[in-house]
C-alpha positions as CSV (number, residue, x, y, z in Angstrom):
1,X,-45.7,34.2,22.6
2,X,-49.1,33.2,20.9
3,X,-48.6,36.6,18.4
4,X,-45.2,35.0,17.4
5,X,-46.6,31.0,17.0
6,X,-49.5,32.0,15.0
7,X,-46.6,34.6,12.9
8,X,-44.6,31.3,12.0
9,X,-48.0,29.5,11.0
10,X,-49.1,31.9,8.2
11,X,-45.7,32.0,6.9
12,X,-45.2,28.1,6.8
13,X,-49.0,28.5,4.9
14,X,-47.8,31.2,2.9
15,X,-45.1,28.9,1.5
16,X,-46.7,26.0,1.0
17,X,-49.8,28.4,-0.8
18,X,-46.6,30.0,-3.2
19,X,-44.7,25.8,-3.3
20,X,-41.9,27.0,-1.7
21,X,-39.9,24.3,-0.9
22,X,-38.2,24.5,2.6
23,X,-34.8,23.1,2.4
24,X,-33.5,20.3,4.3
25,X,-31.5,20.0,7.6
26,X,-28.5,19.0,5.5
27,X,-28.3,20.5,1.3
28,X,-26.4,17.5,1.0
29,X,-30.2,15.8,0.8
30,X,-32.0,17.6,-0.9
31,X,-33.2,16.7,-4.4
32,X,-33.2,18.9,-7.3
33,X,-32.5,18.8,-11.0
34,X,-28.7,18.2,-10.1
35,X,-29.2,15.7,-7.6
36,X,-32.7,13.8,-8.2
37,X,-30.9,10.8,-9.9
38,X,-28.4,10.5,-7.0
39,X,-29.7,7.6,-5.2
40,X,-26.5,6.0,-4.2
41,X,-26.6,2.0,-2.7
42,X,-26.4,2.4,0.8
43,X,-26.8,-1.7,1.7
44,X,-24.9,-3.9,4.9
45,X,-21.0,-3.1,4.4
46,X,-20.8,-6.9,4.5
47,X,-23.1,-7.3,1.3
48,X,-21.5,-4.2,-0.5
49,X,-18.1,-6.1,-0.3
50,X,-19.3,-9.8,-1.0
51,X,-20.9,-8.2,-4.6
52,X,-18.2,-6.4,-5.7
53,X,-14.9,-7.9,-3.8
54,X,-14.4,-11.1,-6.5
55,X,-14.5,-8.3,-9.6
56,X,-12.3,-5.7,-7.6
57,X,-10.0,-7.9,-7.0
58,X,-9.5,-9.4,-10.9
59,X,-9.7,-5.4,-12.3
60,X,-6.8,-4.5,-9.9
61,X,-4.8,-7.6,-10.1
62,X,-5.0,-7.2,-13.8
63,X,-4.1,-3.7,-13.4
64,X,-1.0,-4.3,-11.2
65,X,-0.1,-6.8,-14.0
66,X,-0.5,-4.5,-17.0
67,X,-0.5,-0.7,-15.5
68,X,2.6,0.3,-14.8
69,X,1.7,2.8,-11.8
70,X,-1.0,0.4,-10.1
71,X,2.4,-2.4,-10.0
72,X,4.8,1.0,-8.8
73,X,1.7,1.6,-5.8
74,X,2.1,-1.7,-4.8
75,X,5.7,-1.9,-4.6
76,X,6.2,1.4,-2.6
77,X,3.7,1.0,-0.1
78,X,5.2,-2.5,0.3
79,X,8.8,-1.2,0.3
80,X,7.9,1.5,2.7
81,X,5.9,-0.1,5.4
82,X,7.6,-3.6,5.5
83,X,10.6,-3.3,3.4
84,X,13.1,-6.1,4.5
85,X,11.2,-6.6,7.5
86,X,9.6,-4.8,10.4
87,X,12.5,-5.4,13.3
88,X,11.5,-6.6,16.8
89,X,13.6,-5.1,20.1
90,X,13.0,-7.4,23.2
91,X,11.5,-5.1,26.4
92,X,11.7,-7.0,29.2
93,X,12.1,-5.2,32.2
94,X,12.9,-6.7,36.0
95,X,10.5,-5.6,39.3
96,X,12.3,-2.1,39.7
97,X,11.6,-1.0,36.0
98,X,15.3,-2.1,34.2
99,X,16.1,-3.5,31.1
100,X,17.6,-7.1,31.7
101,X,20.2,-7.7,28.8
102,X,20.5,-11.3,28.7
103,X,16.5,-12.6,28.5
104,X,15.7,-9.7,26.2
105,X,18.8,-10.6,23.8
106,X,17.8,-14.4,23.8
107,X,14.0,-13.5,23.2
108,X,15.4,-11.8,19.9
109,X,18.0,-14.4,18.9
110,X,15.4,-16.9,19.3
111,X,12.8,-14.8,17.0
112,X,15.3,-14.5,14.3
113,X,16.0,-18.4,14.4
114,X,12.1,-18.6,14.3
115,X,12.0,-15.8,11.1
116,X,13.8,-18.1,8.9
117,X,11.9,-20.2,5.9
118,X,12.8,-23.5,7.4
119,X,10.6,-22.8,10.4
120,X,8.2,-20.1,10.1
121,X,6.7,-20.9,6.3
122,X,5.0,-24.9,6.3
123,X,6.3,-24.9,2.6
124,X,9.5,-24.1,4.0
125,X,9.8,-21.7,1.1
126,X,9.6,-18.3,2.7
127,X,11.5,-16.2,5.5
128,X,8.7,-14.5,7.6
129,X,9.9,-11.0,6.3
130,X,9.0,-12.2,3.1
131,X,5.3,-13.1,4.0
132,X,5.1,-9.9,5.7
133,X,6.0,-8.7,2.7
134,X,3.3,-10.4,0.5
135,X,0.8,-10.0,3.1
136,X,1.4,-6.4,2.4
137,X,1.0,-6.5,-1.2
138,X,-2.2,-9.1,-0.6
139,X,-3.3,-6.2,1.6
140,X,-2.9,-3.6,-1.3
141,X,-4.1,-5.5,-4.1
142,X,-6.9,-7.9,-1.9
143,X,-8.1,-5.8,0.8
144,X,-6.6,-8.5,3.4
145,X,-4.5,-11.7,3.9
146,X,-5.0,-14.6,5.3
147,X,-2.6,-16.9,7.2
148,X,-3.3,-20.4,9.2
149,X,-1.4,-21.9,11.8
150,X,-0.1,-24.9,11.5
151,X,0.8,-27.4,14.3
152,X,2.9,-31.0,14.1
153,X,4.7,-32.6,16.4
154,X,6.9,-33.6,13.2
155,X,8.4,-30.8,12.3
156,X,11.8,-29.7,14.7
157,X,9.6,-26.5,15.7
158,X,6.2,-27.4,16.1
159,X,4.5,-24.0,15.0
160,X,4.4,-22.9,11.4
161,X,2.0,-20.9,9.2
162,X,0.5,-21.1,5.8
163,X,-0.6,-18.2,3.9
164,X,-3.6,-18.2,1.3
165,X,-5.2,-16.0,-0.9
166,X,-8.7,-14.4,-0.3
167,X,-10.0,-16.4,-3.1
168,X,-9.9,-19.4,-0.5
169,X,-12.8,-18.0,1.9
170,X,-15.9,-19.6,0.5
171,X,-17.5,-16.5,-0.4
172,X,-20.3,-18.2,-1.8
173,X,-21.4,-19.0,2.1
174,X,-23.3,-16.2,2.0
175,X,-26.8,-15.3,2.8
176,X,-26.5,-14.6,5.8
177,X,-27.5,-17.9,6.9
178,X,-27.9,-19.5,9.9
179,X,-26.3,-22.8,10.7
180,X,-26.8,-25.4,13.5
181,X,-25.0,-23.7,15.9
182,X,-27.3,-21.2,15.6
183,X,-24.4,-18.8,14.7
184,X,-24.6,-16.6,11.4
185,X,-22.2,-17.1,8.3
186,X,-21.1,-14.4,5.9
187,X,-18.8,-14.5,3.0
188,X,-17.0,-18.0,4.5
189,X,-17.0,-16.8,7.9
190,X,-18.8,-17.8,10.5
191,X,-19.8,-15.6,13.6
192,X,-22.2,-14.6,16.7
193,X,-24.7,-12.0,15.5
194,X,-25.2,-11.3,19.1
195,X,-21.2,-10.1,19.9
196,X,-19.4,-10.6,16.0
197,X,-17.0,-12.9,17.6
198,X,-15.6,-14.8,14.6
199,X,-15.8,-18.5,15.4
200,X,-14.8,-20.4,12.0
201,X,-13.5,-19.7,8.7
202,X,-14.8,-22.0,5.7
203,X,-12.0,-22.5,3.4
204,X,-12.5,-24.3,-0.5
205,X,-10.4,-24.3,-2.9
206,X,-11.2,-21.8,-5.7
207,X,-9.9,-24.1,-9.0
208,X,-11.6,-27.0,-7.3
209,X,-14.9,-28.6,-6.7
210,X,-14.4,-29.7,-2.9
211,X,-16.4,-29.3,-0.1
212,X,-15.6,-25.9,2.2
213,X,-13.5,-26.6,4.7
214,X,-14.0,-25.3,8.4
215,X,-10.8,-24.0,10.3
216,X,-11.2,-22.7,13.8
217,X,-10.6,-19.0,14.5
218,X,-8.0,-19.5,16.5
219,X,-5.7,-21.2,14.2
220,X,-6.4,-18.2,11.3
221,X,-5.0,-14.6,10.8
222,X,-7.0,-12.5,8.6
223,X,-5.3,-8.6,8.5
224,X,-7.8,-5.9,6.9
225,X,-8.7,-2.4,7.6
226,X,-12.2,-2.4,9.4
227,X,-13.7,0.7,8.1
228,X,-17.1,0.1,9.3
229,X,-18.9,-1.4,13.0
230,X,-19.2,-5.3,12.0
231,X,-17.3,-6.0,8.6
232,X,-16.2,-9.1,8.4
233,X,-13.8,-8.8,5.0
234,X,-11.7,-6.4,3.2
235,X,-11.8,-4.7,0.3
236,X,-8.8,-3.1,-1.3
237,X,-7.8,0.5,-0.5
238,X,-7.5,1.3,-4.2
239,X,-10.9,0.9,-5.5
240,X,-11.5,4.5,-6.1
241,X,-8.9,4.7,-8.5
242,X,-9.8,1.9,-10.3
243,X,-11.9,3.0,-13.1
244,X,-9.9,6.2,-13.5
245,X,-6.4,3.9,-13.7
246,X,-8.2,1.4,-16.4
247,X,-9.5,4.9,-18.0
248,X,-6.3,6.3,-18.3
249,X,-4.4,3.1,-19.4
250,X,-6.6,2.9,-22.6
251,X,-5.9,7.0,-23.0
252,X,-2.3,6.4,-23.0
253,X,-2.9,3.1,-24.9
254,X,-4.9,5.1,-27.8
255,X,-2.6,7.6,-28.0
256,X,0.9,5.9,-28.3
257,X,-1.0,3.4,-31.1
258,X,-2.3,6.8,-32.9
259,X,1.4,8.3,-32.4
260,X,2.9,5.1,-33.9
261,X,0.3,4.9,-36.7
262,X,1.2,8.4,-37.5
263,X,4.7,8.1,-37.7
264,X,4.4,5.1,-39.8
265,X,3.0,7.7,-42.7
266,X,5.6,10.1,-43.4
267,X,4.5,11.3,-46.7
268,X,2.0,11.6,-49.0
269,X,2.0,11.3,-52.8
270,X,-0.5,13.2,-54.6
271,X,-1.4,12.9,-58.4
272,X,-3.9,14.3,-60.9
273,X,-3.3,10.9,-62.9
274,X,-6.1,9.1,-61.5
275,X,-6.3,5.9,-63.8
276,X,-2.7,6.1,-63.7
277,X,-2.3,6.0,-59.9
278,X,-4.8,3.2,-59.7
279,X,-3.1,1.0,-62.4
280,X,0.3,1.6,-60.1
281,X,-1.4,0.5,-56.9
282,X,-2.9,-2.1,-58.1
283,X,0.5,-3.7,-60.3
284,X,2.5,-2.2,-57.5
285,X,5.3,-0.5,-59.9
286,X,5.3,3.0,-57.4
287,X,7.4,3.4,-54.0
288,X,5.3,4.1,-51.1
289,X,8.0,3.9,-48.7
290,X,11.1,5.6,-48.1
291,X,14.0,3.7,-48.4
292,X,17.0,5.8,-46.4
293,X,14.9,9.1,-46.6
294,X,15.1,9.1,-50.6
295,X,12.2,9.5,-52.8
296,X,13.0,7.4,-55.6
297,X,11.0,8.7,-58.6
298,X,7.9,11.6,-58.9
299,X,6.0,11.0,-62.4
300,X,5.3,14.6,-63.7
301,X,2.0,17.0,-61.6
302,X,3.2,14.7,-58.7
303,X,3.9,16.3,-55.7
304,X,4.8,15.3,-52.2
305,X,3.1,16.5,-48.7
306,X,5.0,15.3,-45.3
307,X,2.6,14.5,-42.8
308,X,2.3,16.1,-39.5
309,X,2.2,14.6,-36.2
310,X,0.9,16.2,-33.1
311,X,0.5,13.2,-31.3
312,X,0.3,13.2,-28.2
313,X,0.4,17.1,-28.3
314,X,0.7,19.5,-25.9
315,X,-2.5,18.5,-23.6
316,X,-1.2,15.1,-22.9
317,X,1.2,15.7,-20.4
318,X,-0.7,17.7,-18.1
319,X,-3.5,15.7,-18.6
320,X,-1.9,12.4,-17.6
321,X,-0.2,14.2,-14.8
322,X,-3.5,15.6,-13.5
323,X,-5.0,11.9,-13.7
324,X,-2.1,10.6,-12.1
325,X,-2.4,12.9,-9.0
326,X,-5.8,11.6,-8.7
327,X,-4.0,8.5,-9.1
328,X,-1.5,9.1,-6.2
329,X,-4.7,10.4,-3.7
330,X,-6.5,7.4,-4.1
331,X,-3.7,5.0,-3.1
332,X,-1.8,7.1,-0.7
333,X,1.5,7.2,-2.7
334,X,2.9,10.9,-3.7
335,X,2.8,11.7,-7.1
336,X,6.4,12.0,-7.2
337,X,7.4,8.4,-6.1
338,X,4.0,6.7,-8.3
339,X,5.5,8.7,-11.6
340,X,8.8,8.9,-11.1
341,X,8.9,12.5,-12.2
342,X,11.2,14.9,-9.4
343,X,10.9,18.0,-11.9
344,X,11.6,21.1,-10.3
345,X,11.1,19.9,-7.0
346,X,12.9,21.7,-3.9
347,X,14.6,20.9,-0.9
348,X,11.5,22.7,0.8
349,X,8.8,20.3,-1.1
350,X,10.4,17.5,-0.7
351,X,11.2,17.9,2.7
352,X,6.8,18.6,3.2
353,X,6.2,15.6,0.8
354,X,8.6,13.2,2.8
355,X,6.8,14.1,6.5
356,X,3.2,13.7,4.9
357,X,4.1,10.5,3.8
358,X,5.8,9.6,6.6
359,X,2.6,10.6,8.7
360,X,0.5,8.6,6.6
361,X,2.4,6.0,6.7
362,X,2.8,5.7,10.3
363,X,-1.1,4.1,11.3
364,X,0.2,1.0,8.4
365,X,3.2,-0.1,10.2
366,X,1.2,-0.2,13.0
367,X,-1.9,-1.8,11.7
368,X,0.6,-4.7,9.6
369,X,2.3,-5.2,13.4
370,X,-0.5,-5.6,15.3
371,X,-2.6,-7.9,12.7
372,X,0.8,-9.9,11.2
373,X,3.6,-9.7,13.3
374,X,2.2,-9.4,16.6
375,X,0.2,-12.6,17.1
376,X,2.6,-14.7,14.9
377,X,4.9,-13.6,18.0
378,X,3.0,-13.9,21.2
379,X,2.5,-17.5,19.8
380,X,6.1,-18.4,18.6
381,X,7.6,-17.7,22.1
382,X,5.0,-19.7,23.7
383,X,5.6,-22.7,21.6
384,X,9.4,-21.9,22.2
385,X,9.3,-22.3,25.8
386,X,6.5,-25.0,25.9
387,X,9.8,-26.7,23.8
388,X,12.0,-25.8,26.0
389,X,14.1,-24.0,22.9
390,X,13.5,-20.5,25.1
391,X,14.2,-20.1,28.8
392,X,12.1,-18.0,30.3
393,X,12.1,-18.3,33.8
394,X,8.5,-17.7,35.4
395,X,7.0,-17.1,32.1
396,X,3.7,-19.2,32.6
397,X,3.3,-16.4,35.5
398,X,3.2,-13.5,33.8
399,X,3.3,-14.3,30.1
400,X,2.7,-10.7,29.1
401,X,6.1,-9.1,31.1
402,X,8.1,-11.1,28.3
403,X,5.9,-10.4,25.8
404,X,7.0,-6.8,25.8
405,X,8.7,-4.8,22.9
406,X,9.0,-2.4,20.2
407,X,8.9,-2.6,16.3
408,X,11.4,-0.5,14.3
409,X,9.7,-0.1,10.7
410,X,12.1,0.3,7.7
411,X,13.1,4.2,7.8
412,X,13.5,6.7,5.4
413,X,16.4,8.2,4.0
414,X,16.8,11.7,4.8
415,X,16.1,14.4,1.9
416,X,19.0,16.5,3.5
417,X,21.3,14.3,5.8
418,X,23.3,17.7,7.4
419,X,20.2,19.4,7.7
420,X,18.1,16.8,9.6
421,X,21.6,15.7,11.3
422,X,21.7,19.2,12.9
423,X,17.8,19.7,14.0
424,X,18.6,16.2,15.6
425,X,21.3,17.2,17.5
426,X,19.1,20.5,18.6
427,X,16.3,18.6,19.7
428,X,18.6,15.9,22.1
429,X,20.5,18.9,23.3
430,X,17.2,20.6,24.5
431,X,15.7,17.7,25.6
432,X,12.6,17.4,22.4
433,X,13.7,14.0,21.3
434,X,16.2,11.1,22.4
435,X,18.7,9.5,20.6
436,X,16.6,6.3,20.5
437,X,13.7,8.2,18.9
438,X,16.1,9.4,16.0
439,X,17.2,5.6,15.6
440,X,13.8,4.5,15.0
441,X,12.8,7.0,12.5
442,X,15.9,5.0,10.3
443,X,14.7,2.0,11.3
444,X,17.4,0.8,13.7
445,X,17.6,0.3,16.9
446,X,20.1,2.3,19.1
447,X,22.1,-0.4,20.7
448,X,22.7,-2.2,17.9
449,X,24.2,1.4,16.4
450,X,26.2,1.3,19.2
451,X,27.6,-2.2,19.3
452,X,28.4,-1.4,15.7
453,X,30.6,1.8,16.6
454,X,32.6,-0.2,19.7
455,X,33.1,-3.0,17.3
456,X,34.0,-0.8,14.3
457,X,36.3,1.7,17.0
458,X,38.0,-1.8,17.9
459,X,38.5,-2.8,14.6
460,X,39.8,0.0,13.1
461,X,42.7,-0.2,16.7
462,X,43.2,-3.7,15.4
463,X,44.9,-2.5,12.1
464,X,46.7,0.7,13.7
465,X,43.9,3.1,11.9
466,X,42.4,6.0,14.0
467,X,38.7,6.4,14.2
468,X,38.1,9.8,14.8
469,X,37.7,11.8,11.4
470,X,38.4,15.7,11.0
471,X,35.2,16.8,9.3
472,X,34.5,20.2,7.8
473,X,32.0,21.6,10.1
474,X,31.2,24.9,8.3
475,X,28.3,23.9,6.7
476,X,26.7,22.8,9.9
477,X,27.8,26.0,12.0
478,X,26.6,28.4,9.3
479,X,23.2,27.1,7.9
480,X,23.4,30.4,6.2
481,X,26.0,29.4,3.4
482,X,23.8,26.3,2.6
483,X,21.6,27.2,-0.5
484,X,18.6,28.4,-0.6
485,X,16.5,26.0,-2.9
486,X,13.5,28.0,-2.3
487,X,14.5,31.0,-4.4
């Protein structure tokens, strides 16, 4: 043992004698010739997103204004995880586990009545879908929304909400610094540095020069992503792609101008007649343009040379797409649906690019319900039976039985309708999924597909038409005549 100790001594000397440098626990440290001016900021998550959030969020509103692909992110993550609205199914269940019809069908007539603009928005300008909506695209350009609760007794329903941009928070309340309460305040927010409990919001207005306003927590909804222990703002998902979007904005800029500048010049007349040539330009007598593709005089050693135009050449495409797949990574939109371009895709790729985005898309609708829709509805059924526009017998006792539900984001169409039809059909025959499962993954809600089919079966008996269609089946009984888009 004492051989072996005094063994690893001479050979930590005999390095040190030779400046051998002993790596680091982690290469990712070490500092070389490569690395030794990568010193990255490292500083509280809170003061990395007060000095940059105000800039982010200009560059990438000014982008979704002017860059086509930043305003196409926006819209398809909006579109995809609230579309025309996230749809709410009443749960409520009686002691022996059952579903009870009549209170869970008057929980959701009275949260559509509560949906509309009249009610839900204090302007009165906005159906709550909508503001989901924009709090979605807030979310994507912003990094979070921000809503407040409004109460009067005034108003026919006595709840309504406001929304406001994240330009509102006093950001300039930052230091941290500690105010009579003893409480810390960061960025417009004010909090316990002992627990993070967020106790106030300080709004101003940004075009004005008023004092910030305090608004209990209680009366706000902020939604953002919390990415690290104690943030207390947002910063928009797309900031990696930021300078590479404003990058490749002026590339395709630059090269459409240099294209259009070339095609301007379509030929070129040269001369030997120098004094000549200048006393033309200058009293104008020659014809430097084509007029209907006709030269209309050469003066003799004149000769004309057509210009050529490689712009944008053969590198641009594959360029732009490469950027733009960068593009796509950063904001979690495939390439196919940020571009637009579907070349030579297969049933096979789609089918993989469809269920990744569908996976990715699935921790959003949840996030947007549980930081939007969620509280906005725990609170609108209690006003509604504090009004007495809900009956909800023994709510006050257990609040959270009637509280119960499920949301049905908007679905997605299928790339291959007898295809998925089929596997669906398999997995409820062998027990792997359920009927209502499939109904979800469209975005509806099983009963109401069914209510639809007993009112459309009665209809259809109502006008001496018969409901039951003979459809070809030999596509779906031999898969094997369906083509094979992977060849």
């Amino acid at each position: 043992m004492g051989a072996t100790v005094i063994q690893l001594r001479r050979k930590k000397d005999l390095q040190e004698l030779l400046g051998v440098k002993r790596p680091k626990r982690y290469a990712a440290a070490n500092l070389d010739r490569l690395t030794g001016e990568w010193n990255p900021i490292d500083d509280n998550v809170n003061d990395l997103i007060a000095n940059a959030s105000e800039r982010v969020r200009a560059r990438i509103r000014q982008l979704v204004r002017d860059f086509p692909y930043f305003s196409r992110a926006v819209d398809v993550l909006a579109t995809y995880t609230v579309g025309t609205g996230i749809q709410y199914q009443a749960r409520v269940r009686d002691e022996e586990g059952n579903l009870i019809p009549s209170i869970n069908q008057r929980i959701e007539d009275f949260w559509e009545r509560f949906k509309e603009r009249e009610v839900a928005d204090i302007s009165r300008r906005m159906h709550l879908d909508e503001m989901a909506e924009l709090a979605k695209r807030q979310d994507c350009e912003c990094g979070e929304f921000l809503l407040v609760k409004h109460y009067s007794s005034r108003r026919q329903f006595p709840f309504a909400l406001q929304m406001y941009e994240a330009d509102w928070l006093a950001s300039d309340l930052t230091a941290p610094a500690k105010i009579a309460s003893g409480n810390d305040i960061h960025s417009g927010i004010e909090y316990k540095k002992t627990t993070g409990e967020i106790v106030k919001y300080y709004f101003t207005d940004p075009d004005g020069y008023g004092n910030p306003v305090p608004i209990s927590a209680d009366r706000v909804i902020h939604g953002f992503h919390v990415k690290r222990p104690g943030q207390l703002r947002g910063i928009s998902h797309f900031v990696p792609a930021v300078l590479i979007a404003h990058s490749l904005g002026d590339y395709i800029g630059a090269t459409i101008d240099v294209a259009k500048l070339a095609a301007r010049f379509l030929a070129f007349i040269e001369t030997p007649d120098i004094e000549g040539f200048q006393k033309k330009r200058s009293t104008q007598e020659n014809i430097e343009t084509l007029q209907r593709a006709i030269i209309d005089y050469l003066d003799p050693g004149e000769k004309i040379t057509f210009a050529e135009n490689p712009n944008p050449g053969n590198q641009f495409d594959p360029f732009t797409r490469l950027v733009l797949t960068m593009i796509a990574v950063a904001t979690g939109v495939p390439y196919e649906l940020l571009s637009g371009d579907y070349r030579g895709l297969s049933w096979a790729v789609s089918r993989v690019g469809r269920t990744d985005f569908a996976q990715y898309l699935k921790p959003l609708h949840v996030r947007h319900v549980r930081h939007f829709y969620e509280p906005i509805k725990r609170e609108a059924i209690q006003w509604g039976v504090l009004t007495g526009q809900l009956d909800l017998p023994g709510y006050w006792r257990q609040p959270w039985r009637y509280q119960r539900g499920e949301w049905y984001p908007p679905g997605m169409e299928p790339v291959d309708d007898l295809r998925e039809t089929k596997a669906n059909i398999d997995k409820c025959k062998v027990g792997l999924a359920s009927p209502q499962e499939i109904a979800r993954k469209r975005g509806r809600d099983l009963g109401d597909i069914y209510r639809e089919i007993a009112e459309a079966k009665k209809l259809a008996e109502a006008h001496g038409i018969s409901f039951d269609w003979d459809v070809p089946t030999g596509l779906a009984q031999n898969p094997a005549v369906l083509e094979d888009e992977d060849e």
